[in-house]
C-alpha positions in Angstrom: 5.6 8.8 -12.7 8.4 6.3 -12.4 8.2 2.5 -12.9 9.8 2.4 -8.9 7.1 5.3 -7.8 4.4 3.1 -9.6 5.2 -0.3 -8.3 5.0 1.2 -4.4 1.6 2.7 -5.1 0.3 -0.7 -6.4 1.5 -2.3 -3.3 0.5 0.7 -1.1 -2.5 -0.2 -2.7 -2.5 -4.1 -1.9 -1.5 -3.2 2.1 -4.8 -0.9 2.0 -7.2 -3.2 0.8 -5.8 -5.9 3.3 -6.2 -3.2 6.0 -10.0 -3.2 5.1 -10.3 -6.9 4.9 -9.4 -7.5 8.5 -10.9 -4.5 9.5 -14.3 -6.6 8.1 -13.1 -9.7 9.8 -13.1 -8.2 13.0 -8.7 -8.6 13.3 -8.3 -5.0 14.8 -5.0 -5.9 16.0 -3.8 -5.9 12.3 -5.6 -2.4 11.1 -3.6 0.2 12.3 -0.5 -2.3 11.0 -1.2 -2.5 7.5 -2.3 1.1 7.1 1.2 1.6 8.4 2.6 -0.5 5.8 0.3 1.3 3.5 0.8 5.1 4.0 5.0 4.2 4.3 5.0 2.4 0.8 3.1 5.6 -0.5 5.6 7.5 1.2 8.4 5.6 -0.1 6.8 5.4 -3.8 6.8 9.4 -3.4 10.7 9.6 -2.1 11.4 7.2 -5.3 9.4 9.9 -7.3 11.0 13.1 -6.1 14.7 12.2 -5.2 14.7 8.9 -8.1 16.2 6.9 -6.2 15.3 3.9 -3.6 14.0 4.9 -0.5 15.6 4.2 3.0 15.4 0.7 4.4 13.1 1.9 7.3 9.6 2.0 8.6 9.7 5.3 9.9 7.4 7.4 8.4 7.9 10.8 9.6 11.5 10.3 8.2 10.6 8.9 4.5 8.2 11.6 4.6 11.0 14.0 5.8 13.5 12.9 3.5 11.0 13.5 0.5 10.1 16.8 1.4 6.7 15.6 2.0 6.5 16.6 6.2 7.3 20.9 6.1 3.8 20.7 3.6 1.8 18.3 5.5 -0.8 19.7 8.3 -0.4 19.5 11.4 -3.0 16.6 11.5 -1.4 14.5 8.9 1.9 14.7 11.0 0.1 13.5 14.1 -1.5 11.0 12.1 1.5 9.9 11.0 2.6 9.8 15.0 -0.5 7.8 16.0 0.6 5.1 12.7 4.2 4.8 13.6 3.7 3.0 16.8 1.1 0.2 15.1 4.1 -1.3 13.1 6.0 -2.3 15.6 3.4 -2.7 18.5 1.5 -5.5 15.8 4.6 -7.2 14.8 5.7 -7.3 18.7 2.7 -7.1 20.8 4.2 -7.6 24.3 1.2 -6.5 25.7 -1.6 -7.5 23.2 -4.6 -7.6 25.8 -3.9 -3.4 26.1 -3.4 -2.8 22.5 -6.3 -5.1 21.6 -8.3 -3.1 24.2 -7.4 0.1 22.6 -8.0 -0.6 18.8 -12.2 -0.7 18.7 -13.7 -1.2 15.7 -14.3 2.8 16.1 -11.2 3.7 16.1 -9.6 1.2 13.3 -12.5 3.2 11.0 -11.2 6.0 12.2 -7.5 5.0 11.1 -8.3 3.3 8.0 -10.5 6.5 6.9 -7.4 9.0 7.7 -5.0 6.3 5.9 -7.5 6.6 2.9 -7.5 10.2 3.2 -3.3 10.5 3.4 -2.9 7.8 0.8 -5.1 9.8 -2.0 -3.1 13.1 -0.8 0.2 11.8 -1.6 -1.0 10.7 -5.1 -2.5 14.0 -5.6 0.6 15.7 -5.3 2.4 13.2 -7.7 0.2 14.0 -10.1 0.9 17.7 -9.6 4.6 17.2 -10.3 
C-alpha cells in the first residue's frame, strides 16, 4: 500500500470515529455527513491505490468509486448505499431545510448508516489488501 493510499485510510479513519462521536452526542444532523466524508476518503485512498495517482477533487462517490474500478464489483446494496450517502454531504453542509432532514435522520437510522459505512469502509480495505 502506498504512502497517498495510507494517509486517506488514516483520515477515513478519523471522519469514522467523529461519525460515532456525534452519533453518541445525539448531533444526527452530522452522521450521515461524516460517514460521507468517510466512505469518499476510503474511496479516494483506493483510486490513489489502484490508478497511483491523486484522486479527483470531488465528493462524489459513485464517480471516485467509478473511476477506481470499485462500482461494476460492488452489490447492488453498496451502490444504493452509496446513493443514500451522497445526498448527506451536501444536505449537512447546506441544510436549507434542516427541520425535514433533522426529522428524517433518527437515531435509528444514523445506526443504520454508520453500521453500513463500517461495513463499506472494511470492504474497501479488504480488497486492498487483496491486491
Amino acid at each position: 500500500m502506498n504512502e497517498k493510499t495510507r494517509y486517506w485510510l488514516e483520515v477515513a479513519e478519523y471522519d469514522l470515529e467523529t461519525a460515532r462521536v456525534v452519533l453518541a452526542g445525539k448531533r444526527y444532523l452530522y452522521v450521515g455527513f461524516m460517514c460521507h466524508q468517510a466512505v469518499e476518503k476510503a474511496l479516494k485512498g483506493w483510486v490513489c491505490d489502484k490508478i497511483v495517482e491523486s484522486p479527483p477533487y470531488t465528493h462524489n462517490l459513485a464517480l471516485l468509486a467509478q473511476k477506481g474500478g470499485l462500482l461494476d464489483i460492488m452489490t447492488e446494496e453498496q451502490r444504493n448505499f452509496i446513493d443514500v450517502l451522497d445526498p448527506l454531504n451536501i444536505e449537512a453542509r447546506y441544510p436549507t431545510h434542516k427541520e425535514k432532514l433533522l426529522k428524517s435522520l433518527s437515531q435509528e437510522r444514523c445506526l443504520k448508516i454508520l453500521s453500513q459505512t463500517e461495513e463499506l469502509i472494511s470492504w474497501i480495505k479488504q480488497k486492498l489488501s487483496q491486491r
